[in-house]
C-alpha positions as CSV (number, residue, x, y, z in Angstrom):
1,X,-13.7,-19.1,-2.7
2,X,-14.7,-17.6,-6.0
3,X,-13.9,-13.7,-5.9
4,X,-15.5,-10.8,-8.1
5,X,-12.6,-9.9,-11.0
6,X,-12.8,-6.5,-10.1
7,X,-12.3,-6.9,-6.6
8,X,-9.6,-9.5,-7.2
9,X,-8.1,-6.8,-9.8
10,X,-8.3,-3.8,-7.4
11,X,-6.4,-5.8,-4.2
12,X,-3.9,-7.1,-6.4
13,X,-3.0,-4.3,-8.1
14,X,-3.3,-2.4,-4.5
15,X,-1.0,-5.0,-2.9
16,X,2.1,-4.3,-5.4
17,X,1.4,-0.8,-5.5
18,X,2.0,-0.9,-1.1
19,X,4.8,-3.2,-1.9
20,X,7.1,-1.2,-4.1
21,X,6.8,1.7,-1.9
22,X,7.1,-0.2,1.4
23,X,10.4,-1.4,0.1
24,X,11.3,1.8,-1.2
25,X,10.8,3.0,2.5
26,X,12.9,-0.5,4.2
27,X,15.6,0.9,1.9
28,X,15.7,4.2,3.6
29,X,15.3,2.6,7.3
30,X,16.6,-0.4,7.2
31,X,19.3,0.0,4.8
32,X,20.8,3.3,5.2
33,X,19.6,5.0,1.8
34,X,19.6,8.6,2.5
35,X,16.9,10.7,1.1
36,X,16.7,14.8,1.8
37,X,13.9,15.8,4.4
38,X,11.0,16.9,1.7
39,X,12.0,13.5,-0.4
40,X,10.9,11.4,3.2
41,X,7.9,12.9,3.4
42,X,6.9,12.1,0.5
43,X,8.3,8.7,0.3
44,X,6.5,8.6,3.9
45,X,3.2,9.8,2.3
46,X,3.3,7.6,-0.5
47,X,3.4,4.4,1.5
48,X,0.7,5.9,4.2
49,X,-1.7,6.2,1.2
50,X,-0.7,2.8,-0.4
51,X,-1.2,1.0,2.9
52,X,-5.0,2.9,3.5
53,X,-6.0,1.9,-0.1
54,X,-4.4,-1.8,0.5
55,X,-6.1,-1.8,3.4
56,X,-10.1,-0.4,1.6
57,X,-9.1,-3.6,-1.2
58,X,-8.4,-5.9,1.5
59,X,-12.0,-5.3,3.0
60,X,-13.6,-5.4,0.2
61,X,-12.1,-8.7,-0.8
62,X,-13.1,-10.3,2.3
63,X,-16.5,-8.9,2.6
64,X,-16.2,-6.4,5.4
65,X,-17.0,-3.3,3.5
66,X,-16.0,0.1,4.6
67,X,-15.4,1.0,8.4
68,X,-17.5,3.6,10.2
């Protein structure tokens, strides 16, 4: 299956950037770390908005486009 570089490109970079904050966020709730209220959040909000632009990259690389 021969992929577009810049789609290739965009989900890659889209998967690591999910990645390194999902693991920041398994640290917090998985392994104890303890982060102040407003830090969750934002760890929280960090991850929500790598996952949604994971999940835009995903589609495009397999073709699905964006949903309604």
């Amino acid at each position: 299956m021969l992929v577009d570089e810049a789609v290739r490109h965009e989900y890659q970079e889209s998967y690591s950037a999910w990645l390194k904050q999902l693991e920041a966020l398994h640290k917090v709730l998985l392994e104890g770390d303890r982060l102040d209220p407003p830090r969750l959040k934002g760890l929280l909000n960090r991850e929500a908005r790598a996952k949604e632009r994971y999940d835009q990259a995903r589609r495009g690389l397999l073709g699905l486009g964006e949903e309604e």
